[in-house]
PDB file of N, CA, C and O in Angstrom, chain B, residues numbered from 101:
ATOM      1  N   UNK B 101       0.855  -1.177   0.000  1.00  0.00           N
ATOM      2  CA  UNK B 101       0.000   0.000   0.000  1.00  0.00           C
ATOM      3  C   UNK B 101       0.890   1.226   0.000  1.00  0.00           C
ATOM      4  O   UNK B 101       1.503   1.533   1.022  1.00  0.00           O
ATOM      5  N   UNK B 102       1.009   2.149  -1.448  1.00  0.00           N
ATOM      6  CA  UNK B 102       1.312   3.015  -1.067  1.00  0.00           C
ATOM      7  C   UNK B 102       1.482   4.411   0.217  1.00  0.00           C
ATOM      8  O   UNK B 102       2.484   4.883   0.754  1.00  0.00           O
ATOM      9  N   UNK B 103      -0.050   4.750   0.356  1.00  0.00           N
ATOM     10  CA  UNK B 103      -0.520   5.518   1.220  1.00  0.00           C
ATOM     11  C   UNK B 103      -0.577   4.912   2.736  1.00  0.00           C
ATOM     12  O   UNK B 103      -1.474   4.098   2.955  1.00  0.00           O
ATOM     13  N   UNK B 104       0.150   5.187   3.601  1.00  0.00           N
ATOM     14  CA  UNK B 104       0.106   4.446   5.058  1.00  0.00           C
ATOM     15  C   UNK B 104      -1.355   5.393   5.906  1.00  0.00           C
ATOM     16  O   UNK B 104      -2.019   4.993   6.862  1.00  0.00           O
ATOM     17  N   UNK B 105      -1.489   6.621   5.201  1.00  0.00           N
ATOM     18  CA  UNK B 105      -2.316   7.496   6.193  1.00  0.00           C
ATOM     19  C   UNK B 105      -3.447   6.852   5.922  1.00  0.00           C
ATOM     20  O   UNK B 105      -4.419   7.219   6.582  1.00  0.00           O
ATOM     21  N   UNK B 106      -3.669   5.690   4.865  1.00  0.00           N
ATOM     22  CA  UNK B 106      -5.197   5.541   4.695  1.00  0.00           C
ATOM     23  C   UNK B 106      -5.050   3.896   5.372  1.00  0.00           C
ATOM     24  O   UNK B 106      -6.021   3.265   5.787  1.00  0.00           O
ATOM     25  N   UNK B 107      -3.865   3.468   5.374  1.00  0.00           N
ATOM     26  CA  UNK B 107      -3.649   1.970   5.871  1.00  0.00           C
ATOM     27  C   UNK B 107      -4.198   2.033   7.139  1.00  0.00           C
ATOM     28  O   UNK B 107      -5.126   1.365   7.595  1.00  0.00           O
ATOM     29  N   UNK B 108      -3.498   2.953   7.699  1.00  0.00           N
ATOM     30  CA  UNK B 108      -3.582   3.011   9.666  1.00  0.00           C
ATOM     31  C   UNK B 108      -5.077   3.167   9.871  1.00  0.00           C
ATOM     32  O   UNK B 108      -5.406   2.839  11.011  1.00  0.00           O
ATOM     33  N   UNK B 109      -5.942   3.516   9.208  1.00  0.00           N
ATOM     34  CA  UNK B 109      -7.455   3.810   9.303  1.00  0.00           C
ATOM     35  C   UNK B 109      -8.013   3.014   9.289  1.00  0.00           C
ATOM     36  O   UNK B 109      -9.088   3.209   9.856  1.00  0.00           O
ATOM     37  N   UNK B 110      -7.821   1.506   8.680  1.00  0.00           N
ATOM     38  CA  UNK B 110      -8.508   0.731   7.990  1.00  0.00           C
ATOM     39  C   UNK B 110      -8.942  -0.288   9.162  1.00  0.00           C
ATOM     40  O   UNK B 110      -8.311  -0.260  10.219  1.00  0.00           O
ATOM     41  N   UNK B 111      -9.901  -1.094   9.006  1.00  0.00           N
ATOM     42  CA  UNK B 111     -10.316  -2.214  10.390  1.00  0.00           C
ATOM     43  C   UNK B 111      -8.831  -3.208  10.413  1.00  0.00           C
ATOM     44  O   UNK B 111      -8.266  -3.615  11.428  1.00  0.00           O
ATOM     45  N   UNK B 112      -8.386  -3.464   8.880  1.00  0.00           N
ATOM     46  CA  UNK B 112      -7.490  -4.614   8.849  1.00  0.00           C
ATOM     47  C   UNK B 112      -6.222  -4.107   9.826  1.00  0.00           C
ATOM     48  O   UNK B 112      -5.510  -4.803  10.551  1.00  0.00           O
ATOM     49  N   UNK B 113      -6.182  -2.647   9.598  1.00  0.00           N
ATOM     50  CA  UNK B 113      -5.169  -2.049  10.065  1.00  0.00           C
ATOM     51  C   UNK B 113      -5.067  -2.971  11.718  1.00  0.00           C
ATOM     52  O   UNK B 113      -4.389  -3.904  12.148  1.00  0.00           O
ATOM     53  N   UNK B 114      -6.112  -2.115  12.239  1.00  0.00           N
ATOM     54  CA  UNK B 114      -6.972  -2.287  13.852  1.00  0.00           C
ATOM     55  C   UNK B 114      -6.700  -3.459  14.430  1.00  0.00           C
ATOM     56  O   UNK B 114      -6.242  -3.627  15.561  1.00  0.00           O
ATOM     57  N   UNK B 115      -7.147  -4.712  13.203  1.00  0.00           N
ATOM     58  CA  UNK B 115      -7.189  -6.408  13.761  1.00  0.00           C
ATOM     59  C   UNK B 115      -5.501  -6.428  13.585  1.00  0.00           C
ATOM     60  O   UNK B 115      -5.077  -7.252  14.395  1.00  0.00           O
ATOM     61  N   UNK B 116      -4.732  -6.010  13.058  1.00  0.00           N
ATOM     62  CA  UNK B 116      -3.242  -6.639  12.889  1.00  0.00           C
ATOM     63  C   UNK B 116      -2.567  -5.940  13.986  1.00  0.00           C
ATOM     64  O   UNK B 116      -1.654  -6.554  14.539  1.00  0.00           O
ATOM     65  N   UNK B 117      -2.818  -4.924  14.341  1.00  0.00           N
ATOM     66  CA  UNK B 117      -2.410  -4.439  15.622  1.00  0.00           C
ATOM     67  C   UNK B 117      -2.694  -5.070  16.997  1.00  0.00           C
ATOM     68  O   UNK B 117      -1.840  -5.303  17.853  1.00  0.00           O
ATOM     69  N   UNK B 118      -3.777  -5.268  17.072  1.00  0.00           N
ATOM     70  CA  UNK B 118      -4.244  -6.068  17.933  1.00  0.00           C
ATOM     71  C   UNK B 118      -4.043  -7.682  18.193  1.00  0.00           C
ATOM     72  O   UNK B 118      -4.266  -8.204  19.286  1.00  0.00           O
ATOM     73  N   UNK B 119      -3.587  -8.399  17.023  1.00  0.00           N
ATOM     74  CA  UNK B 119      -3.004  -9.022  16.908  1.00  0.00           C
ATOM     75  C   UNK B 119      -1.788  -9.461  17.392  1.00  0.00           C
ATOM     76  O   UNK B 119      -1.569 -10.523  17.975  1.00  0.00           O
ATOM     77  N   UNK B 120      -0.685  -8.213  17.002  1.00  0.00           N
ATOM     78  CA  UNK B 120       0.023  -8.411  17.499  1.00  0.00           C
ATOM     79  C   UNK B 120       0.899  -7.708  18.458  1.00  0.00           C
ATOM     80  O   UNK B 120       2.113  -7.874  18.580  1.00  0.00           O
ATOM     81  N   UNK B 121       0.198  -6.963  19.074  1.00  0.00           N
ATOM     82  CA  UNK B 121       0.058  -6.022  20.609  1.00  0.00           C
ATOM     83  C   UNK B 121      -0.040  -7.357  21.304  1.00  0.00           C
ATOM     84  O   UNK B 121       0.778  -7.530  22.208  1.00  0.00           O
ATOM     85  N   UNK B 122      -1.057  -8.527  21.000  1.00  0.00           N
ATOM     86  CA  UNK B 122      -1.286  -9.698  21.693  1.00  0.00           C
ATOM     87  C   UNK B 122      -0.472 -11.101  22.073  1.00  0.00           C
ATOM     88  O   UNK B 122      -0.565 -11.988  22.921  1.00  0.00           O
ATOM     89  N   UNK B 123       0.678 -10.657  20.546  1.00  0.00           N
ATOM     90  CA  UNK B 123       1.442 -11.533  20.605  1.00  0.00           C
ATOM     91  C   UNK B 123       2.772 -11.220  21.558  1.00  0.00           C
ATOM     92  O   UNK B 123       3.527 -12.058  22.051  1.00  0.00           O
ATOM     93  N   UNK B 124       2.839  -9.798  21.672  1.00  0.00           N
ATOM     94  CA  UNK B 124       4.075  -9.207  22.020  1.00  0.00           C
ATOM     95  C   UNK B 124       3.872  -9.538  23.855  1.00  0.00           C
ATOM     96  O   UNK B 124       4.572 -10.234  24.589  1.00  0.00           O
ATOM     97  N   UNK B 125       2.695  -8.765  24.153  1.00  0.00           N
ATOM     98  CA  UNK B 125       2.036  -9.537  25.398  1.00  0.00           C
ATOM     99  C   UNK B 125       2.289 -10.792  26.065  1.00  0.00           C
ATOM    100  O   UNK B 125       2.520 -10.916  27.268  1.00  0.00           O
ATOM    101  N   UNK B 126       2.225 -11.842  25.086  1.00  0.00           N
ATOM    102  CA  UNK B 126       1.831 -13.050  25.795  1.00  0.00           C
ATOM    103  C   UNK B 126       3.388 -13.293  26.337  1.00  0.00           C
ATOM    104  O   UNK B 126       3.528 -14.049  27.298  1.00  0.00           O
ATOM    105  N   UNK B 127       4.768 -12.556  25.636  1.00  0.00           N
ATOM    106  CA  UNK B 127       5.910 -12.970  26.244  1.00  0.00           C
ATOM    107  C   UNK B 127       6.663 -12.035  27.371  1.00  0.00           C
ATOM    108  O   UNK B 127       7.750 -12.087  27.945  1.00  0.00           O
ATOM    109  N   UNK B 128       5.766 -11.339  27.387  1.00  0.00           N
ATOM    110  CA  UNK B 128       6.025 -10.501  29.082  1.00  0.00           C
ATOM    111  C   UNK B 128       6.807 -11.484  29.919  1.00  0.00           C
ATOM    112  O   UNK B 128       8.022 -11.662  30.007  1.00  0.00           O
ATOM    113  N   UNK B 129       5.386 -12.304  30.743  1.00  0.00           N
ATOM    114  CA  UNK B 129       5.928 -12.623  31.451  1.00  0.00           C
ATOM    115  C   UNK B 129       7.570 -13.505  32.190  1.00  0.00           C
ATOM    116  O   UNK B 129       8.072 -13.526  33.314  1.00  0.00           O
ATOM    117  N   UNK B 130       8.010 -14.238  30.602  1.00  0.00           N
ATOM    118  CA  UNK B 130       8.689 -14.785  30.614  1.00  0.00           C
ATOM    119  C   UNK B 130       9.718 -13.665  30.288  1.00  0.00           C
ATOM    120  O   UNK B 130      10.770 -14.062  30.788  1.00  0.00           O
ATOM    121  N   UNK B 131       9.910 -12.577  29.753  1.00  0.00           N
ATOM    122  CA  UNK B 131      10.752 -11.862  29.609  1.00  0.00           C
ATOM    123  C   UNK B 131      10.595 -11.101  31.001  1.00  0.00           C
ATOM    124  O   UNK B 131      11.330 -11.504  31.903  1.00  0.00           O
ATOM    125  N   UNK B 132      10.292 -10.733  31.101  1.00  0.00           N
ATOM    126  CA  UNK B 132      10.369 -10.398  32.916  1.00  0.00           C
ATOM    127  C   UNK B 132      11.345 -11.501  33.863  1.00  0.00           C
ATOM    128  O   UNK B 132      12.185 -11.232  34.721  1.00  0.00           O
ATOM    129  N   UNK B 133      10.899 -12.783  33.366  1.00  0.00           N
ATOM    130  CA  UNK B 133      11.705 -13.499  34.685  1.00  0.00           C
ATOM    131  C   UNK B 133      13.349 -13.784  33.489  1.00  0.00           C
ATOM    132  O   UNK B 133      14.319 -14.475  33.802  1.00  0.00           O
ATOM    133  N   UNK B 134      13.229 -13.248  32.576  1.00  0.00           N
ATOM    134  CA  UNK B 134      14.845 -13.502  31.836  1.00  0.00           C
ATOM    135  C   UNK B 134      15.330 -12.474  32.252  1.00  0.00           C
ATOM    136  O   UNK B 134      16.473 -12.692  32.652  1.00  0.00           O
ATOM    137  N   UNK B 135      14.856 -10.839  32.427  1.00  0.00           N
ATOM    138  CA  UNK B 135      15.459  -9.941  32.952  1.00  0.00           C
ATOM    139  C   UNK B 135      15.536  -9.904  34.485  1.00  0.00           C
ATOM    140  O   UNK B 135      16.230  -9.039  35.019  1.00  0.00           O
ATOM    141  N   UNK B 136      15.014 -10.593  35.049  1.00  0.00           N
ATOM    142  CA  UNK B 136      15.547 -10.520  36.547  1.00  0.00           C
ATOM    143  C   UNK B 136      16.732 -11.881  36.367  1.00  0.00           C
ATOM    144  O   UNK B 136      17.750 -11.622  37.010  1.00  0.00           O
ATOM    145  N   UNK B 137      16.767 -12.528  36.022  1.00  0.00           N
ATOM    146  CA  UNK B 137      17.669 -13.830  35.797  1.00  0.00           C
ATOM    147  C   UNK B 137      19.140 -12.708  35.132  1.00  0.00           C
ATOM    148  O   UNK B 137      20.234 -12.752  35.695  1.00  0.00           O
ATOM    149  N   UNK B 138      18.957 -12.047  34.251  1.00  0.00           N
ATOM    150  CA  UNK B 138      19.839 -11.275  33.634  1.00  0.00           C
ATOM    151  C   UNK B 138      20.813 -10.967  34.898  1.00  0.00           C
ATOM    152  O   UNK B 138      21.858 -11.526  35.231  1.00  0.00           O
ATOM    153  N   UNK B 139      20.106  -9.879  35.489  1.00  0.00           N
ATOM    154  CA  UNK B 139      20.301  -8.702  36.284  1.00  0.00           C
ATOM    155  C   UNK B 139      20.860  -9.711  37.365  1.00  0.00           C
ATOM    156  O   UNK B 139      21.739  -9.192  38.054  1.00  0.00           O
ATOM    157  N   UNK B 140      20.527 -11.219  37.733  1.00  0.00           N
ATOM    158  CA  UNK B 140      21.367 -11.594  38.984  1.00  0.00           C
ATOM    159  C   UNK B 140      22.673 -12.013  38.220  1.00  0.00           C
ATOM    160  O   UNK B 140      23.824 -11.828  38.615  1.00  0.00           O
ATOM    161  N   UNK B 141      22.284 -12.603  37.072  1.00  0.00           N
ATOM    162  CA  UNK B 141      23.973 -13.217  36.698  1.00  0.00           C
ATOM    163  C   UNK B 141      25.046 -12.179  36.496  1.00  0.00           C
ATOM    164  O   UNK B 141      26.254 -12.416  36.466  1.00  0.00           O
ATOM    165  N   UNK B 142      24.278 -10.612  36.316  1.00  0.00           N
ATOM    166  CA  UNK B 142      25.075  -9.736  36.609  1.00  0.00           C
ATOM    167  C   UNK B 142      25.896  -9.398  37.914  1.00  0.00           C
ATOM    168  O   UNK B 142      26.789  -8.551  37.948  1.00  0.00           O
ATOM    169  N   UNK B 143      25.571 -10.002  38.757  1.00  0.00           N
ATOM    170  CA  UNK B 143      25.587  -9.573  40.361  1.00  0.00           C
ATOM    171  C   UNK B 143      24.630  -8.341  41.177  1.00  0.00           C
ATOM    172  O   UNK B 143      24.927  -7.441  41.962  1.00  0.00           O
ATOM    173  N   UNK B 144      23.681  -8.683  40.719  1.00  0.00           N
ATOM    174  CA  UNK B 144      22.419  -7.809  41.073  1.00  0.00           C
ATOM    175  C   UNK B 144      21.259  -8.483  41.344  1.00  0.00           C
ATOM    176  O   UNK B 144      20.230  -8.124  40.772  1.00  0.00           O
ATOM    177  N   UNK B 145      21.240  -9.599  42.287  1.00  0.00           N
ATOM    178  CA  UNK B 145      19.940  -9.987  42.405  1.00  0.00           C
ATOM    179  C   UNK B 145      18.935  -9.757  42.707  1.00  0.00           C
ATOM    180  O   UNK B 145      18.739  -9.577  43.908  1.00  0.00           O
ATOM    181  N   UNK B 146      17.939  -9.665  41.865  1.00  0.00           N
ATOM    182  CA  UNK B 146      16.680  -8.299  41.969  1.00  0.00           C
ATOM    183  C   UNK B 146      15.815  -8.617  42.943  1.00  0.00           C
ATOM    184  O   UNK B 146      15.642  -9.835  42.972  1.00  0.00           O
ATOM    185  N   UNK B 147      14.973  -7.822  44.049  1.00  0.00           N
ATOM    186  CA  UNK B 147      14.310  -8.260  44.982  1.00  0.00           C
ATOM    187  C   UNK B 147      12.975  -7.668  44.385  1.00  0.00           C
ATOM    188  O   UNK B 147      11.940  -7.574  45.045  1.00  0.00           O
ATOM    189  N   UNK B 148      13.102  -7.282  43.079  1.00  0.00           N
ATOM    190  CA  UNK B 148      11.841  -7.096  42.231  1.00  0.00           C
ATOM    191  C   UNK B 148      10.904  -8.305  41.953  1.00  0.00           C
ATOM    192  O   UNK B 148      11.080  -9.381  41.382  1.00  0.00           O
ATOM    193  N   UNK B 149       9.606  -7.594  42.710  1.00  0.00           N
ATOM    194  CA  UNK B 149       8.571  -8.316  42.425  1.00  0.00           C
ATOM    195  C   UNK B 149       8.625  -8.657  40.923  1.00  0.00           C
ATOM    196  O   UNK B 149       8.915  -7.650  40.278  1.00  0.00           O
ATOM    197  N   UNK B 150       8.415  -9.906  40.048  1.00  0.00           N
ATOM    198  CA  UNK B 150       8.281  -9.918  38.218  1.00  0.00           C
ATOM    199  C   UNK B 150       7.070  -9.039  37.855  1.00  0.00           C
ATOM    200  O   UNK B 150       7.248  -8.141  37.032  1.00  0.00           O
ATOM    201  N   UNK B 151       5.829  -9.227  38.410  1.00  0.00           N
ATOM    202  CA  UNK B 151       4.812  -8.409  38.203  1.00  0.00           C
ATOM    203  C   UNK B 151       5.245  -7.233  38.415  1.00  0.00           C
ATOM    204  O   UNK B 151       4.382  -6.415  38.098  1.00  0.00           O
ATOM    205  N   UNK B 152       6.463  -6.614  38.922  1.00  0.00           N
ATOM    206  CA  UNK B 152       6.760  -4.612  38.890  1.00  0.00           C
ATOM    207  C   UNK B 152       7.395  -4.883  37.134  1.00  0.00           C
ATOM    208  O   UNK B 152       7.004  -4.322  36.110  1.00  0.00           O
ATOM    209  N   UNK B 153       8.273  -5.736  37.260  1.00  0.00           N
ATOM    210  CA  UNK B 153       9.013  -6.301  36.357  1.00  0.00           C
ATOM    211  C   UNK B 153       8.058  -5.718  35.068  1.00  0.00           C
ATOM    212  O   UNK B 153       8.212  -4.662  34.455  1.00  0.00           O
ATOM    213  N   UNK B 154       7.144  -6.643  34.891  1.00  0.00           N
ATOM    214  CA  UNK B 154       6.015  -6.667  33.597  1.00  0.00           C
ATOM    215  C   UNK B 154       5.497  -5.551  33.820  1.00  0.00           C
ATOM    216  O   UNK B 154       5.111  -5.057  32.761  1.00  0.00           O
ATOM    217  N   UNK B 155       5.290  -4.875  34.746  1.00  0.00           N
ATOM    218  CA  UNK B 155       4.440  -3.146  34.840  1.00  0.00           C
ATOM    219  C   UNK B 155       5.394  -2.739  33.737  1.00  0.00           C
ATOM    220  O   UNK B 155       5.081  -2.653  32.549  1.00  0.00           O
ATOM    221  N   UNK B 156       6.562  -2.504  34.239  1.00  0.00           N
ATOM    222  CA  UNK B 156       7.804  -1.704  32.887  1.00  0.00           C
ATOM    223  C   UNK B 156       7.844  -2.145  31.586  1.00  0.00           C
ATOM    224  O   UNK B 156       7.999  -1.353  30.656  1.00  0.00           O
ATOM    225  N   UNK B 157       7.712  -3.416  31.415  1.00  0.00           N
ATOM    226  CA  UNK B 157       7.843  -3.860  30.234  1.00  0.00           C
ATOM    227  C   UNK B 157       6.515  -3.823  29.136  1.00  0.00           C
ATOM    228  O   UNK B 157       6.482  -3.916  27.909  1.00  0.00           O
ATOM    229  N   UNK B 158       5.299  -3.617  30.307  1.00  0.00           N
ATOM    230  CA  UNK B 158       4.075  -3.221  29.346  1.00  0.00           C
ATOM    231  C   UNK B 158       4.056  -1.732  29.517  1.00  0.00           C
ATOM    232  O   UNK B 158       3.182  -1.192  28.839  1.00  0.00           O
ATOM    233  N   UNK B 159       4.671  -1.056  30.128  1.00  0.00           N
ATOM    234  CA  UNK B 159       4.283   0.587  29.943  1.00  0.00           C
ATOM    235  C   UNK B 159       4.611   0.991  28.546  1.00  0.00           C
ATOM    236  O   UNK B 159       5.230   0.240  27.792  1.00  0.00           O
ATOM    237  N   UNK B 160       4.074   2.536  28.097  1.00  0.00           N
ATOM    238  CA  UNK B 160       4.126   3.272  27.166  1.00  0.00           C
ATOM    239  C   UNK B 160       4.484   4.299  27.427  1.00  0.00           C
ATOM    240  O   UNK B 160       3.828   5.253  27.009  1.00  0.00           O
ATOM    241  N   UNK B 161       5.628   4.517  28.198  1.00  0.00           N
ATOM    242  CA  UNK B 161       6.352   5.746  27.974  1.00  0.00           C
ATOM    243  C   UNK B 161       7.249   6.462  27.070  1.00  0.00           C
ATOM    244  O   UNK B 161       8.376   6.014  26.861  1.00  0.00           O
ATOM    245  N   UNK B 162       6.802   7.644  26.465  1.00  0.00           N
ATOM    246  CA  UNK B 162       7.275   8.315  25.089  1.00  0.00           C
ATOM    247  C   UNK B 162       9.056   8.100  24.987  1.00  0.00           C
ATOM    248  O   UNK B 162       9.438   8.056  23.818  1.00  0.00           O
ATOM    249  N   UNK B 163       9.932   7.992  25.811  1.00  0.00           N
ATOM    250  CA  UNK B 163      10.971   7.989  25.584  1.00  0.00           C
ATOM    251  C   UNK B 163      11.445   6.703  26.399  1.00  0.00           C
ATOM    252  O   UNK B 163      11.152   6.537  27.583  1.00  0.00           O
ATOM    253  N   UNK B 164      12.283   5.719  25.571  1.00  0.00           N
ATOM    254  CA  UNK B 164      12.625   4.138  25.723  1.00  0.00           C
ATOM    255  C   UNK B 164      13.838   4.511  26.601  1.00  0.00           C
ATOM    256  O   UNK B 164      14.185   3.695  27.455  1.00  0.00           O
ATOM    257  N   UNK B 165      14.597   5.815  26.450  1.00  0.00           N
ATOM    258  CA  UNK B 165      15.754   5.624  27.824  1.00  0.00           C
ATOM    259  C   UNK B 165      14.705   5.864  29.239  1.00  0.00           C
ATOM    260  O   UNK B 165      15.025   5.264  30.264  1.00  0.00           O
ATOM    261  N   UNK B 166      13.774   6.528  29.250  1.00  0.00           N
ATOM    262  CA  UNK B 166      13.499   6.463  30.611  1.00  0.00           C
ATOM    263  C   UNK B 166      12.993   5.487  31.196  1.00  0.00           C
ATOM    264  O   UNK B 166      13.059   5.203  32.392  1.00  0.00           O
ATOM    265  N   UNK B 167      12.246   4.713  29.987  1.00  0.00           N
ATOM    266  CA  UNK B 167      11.475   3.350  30.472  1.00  0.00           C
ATOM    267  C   UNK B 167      12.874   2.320  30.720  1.00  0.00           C
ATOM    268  O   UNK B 167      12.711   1.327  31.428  1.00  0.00           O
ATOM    269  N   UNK B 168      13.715   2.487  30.349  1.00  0.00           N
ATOM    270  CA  UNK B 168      14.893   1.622  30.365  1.00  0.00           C
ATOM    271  C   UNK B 168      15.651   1.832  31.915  1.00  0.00           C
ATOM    272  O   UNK B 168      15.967   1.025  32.789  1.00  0.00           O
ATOM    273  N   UNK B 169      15.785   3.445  31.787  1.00  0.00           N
ATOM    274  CA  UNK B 169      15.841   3.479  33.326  1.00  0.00           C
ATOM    275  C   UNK B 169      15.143   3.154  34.682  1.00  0.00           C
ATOM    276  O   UNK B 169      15.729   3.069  35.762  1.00  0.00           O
ATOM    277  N   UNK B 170      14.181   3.032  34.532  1.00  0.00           N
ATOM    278  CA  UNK B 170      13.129   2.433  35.185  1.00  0.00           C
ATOM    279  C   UNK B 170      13.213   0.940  35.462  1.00  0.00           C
ATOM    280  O   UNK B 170      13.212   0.417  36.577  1.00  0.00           O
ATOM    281  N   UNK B 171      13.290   0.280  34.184  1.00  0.00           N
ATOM    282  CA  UNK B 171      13.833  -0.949  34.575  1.00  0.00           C
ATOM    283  C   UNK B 171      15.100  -1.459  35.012  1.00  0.00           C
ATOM    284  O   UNK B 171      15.003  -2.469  35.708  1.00  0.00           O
ATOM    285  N   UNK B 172      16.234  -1.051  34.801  1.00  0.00           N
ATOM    286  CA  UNK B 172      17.431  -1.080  35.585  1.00  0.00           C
ATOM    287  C   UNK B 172      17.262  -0.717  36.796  1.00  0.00           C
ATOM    288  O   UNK B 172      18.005  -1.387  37.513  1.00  0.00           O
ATOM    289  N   UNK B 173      16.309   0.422  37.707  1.00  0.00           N
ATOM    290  CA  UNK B 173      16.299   0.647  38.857  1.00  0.00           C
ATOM    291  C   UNK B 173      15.327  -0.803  39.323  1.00  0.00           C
ATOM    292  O   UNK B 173      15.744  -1.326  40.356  1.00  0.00           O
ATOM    293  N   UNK B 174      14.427  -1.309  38.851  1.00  0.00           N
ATOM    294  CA  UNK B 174      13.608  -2.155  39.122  1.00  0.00           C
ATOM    295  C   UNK B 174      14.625  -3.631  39.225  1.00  0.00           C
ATOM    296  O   UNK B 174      14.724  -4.392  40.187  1.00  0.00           O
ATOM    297  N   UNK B 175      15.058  -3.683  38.379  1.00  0.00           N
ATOM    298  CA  UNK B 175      15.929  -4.659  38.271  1.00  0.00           C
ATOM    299  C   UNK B 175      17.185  -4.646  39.700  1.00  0.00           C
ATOM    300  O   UNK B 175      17.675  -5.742  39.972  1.00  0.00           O
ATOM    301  N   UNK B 176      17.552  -3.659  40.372  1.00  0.00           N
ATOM    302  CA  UNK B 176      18.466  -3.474  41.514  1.00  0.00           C
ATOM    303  C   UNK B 176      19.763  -3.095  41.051  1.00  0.00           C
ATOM    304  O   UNK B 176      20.704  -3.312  41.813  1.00  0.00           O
ATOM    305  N   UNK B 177      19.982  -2.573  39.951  1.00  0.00           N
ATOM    306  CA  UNK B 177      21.298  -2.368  39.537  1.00  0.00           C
ATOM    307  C   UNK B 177      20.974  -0.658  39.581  1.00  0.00           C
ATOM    308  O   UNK B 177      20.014   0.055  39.286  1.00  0.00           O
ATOM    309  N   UNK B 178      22.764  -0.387  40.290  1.00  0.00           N
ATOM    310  CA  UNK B 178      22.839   0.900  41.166  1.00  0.00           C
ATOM    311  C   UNK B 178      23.070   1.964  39.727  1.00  0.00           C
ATOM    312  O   UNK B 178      23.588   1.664  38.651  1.00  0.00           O
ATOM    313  N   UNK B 179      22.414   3.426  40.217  1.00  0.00           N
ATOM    314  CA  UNK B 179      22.522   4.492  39.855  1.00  0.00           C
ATOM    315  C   UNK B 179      23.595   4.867  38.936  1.00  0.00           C
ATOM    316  O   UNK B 179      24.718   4.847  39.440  1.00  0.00           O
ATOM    317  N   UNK B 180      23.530   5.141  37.937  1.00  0.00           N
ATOM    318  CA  UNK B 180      25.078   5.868  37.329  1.00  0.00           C
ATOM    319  C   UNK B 180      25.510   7.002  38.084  1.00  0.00           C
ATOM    320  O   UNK B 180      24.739   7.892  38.443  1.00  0.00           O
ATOM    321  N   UNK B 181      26.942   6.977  38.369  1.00  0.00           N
ATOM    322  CA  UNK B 181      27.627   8.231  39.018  1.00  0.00           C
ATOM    323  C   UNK B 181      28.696   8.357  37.349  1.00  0.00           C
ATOM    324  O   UNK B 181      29.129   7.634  36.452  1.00  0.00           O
ATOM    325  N   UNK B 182      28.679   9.935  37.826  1.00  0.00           N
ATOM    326  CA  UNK B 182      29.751  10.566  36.531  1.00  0.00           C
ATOM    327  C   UNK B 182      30.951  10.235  36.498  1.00  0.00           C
ATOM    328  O   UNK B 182      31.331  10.293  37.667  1.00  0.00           O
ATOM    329  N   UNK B 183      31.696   9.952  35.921  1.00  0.00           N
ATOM    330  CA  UNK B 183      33.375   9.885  36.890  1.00  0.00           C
ATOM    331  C   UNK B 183      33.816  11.274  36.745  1.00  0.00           C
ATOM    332  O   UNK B 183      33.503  12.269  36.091  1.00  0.00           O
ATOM    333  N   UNK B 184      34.787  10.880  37.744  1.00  0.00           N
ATOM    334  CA  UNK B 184      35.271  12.217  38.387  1.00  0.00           C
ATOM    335  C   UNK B 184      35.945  13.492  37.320  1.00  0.00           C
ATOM    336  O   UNK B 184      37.071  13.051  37.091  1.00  0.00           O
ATOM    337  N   UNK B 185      35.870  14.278  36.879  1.00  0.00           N
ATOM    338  CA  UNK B 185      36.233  15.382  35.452  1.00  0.00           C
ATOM    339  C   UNK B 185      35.972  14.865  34.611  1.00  0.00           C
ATOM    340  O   UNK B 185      36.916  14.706  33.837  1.00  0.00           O
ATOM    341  N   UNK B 186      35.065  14.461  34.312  1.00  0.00           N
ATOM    342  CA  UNK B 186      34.571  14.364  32.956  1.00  0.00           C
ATOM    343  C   UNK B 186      34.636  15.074  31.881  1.00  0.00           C
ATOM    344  O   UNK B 186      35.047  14.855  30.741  1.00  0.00           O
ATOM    345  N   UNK B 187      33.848  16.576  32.777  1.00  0.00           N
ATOM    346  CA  UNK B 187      33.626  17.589  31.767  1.00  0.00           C
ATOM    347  C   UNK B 187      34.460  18.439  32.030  1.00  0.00           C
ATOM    348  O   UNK B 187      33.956  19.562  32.049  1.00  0.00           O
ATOM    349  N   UNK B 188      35.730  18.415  32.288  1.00  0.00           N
ATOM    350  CA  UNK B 188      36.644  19.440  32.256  1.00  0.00           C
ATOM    351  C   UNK B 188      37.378  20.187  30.765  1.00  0.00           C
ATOM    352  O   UNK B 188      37.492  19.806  29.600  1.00  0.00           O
ATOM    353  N   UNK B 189      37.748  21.332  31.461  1.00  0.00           N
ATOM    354  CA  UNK B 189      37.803  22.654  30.539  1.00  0.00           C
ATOM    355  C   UNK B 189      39.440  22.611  29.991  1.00  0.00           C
ATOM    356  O   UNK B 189      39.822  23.363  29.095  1.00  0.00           O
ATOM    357  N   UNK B 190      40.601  21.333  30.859  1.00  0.00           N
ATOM    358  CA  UNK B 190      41.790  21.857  29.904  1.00  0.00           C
ATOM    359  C   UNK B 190      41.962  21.539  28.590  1.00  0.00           C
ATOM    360  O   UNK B 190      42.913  22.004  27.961  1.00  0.00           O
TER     361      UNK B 190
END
């Protein structure tokens, strides 16, 4: 289809989305317990509930670094610190 502005309108559009919004869904949960599995073989064993886990991984927040940050804090892995002069002027 050339035209996407008339695609996105369409019911077929609607059912294929839904479709596969449904498919993406059904592997939450198991991706939730691979990212806490991640995060311990890192040396971070998460005392994250998986269900906070899957809250992050089904949210829709406009920008993917913050949702990313979110899950690294969820996950138990510590804060970034700057190193020390980073931004220095010589």
């Amino acid at each position: 289809m050339g035209d996407m502005s008339i695609w996105v309108t369409t019911p077929a559009y609607a059912a294929a989305t839904r479709r596969k919004l449904a498919e993406l869904d059904a592997t939450v949960p198991a991706d939730a317990r691979a990212a806490l599995a991640w995060a311990a073989n890192a040396g971070f064993p998460g005392r994250a509930d998986p269900a906070s886990i899957e809250a992050v991984l089904r949210s829709h927040g406009t920008f993917v670094e913050e949702t990313f940050t979110t899950l690294l804090d969820r996950l138990g892995f510590p804060a970034a610190v700057e190193p020390a002069g980073h931004l220095r002027s010589d």
